[in-house]
C-alpha angles and dihedrals in degrees: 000000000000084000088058094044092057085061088058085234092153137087125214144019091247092058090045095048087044094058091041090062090044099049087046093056087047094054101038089044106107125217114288133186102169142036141314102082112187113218118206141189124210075335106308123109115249101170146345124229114213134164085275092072100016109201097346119099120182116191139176112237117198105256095353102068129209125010127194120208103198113178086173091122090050096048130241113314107274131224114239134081116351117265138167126246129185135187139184121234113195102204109200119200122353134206147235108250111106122243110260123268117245116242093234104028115194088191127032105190114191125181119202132181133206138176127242103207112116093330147007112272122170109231099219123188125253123236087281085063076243110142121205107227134186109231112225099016116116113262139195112223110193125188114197121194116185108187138196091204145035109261118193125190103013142136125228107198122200108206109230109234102220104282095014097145115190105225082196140351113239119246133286096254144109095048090315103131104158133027121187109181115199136182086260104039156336130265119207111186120203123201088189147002128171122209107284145061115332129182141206118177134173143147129263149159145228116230121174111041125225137075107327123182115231116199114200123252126256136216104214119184098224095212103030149033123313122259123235095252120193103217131217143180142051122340095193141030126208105194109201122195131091 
């Protein structure tokens, strides 16, 4: 894989941090011939099988719900050397409840939107977390990130509500180095960012009206652990316009 990335065969910050992580918890396992096996997901763990229960792992997943691993069909984890093993888990619907707030949170992410006609008005959600927005004006879409500790090479995401059209990317300052802007989301990758209040703000418009779901946006150290993140802002969004 390193081989492959010095090609520059790649294509794209996210695929090379991802095999990064991968590569790293291969190297640093050590060697196991018994359970418990620990399952993880993009690097963070998600569950532990034991003899208690066996191959079977349930999980919450923020505003999907919950998410069986059966490895029924490929047979009990077995002793001997240590291996790797992936599997794919295909998550159908989500719901609306947030994801709970950590007791102790190292990062607290809010995302806020305001309109730009006339004057500058804050769009703020009802008691539902539900946010009223124009389709086709021109928006400002501001992610706040307040931390308790520095963070280096990491990627905040923005998760793209359906129709959601950057007019323009913000600049590359304040520790942004890198932006990749996809049809789900967008990455915002940070070289470095002390303890304290950070801000990334750009326009932005909705296109297609209707109920739109609006995931909340994460902050992933690329090469480490997650950190426990406090979440604000809309759920859902209701365009309105023809």
């Amino acid at each position: 894989m390193i081989a492959v990335r010095s090609g520059n065969d790649w294509g794209d910050t996210l695929t090379t941090s991802a095999a990064v992580r991968g590569i790293a918890a291969v190297l640093v396992a050590p060697p196991s011939h018994e359970l418990p096996v620990t399952v993880r997901v993009d690097g963070r763990q998600v569950g532990v099988l034991t003899s208690a229960n066996g191959n079977r792992i349930e999980l919450e997943v923020s505003r999907v719900g919950m998410v069986t691993l059966d490895c029924g069909t490929c047979g009990a984890p077995r002793s001997g050397p240590a291996s790797d093993d992936f599997y794919t888990v295909r998550a159908e619907g989500f719901t609306d409840a947030p994801p709970p707030a950590p007791a102790d949170p190292a990062v607290a992410l809010r995302t806020r939107v305001f309109r730009l006609q006339q004057r500058k008005e804050e769009l703020t959600p009802d008691a539902g977390n539900r946010m009223a927005v124009p389709r086709g004006a021109t928006l400002e879409i501001q992610l706040e990130v307040e931390l308790q500790q520095a963070v280096s090479h990491a990627r905040l995401t923005l998760p793209r509500p359906c129709g959601l059209e950057l007019v323009r990317a913000p600049r590359l300052e304040n520790g942004l180095v890198a932006i990749e802007s996809r049809d789900d989301a967008v990455h915002f990758f940070i070289d470095q960012w002390r303890p304290g209040k950070h801000q990334i703000a750009f326009p932005a418009r909705a296109e297609v009206a209707g109920t739109i779901s609006a995931p909340a946006p994460e902050l992933v150290p690329m090469y480490g652990d997650s950190l426990p993140t406090a979440v604000a802002g809309a759920a859902t969004w209701i365009v309105q316009g023809p």
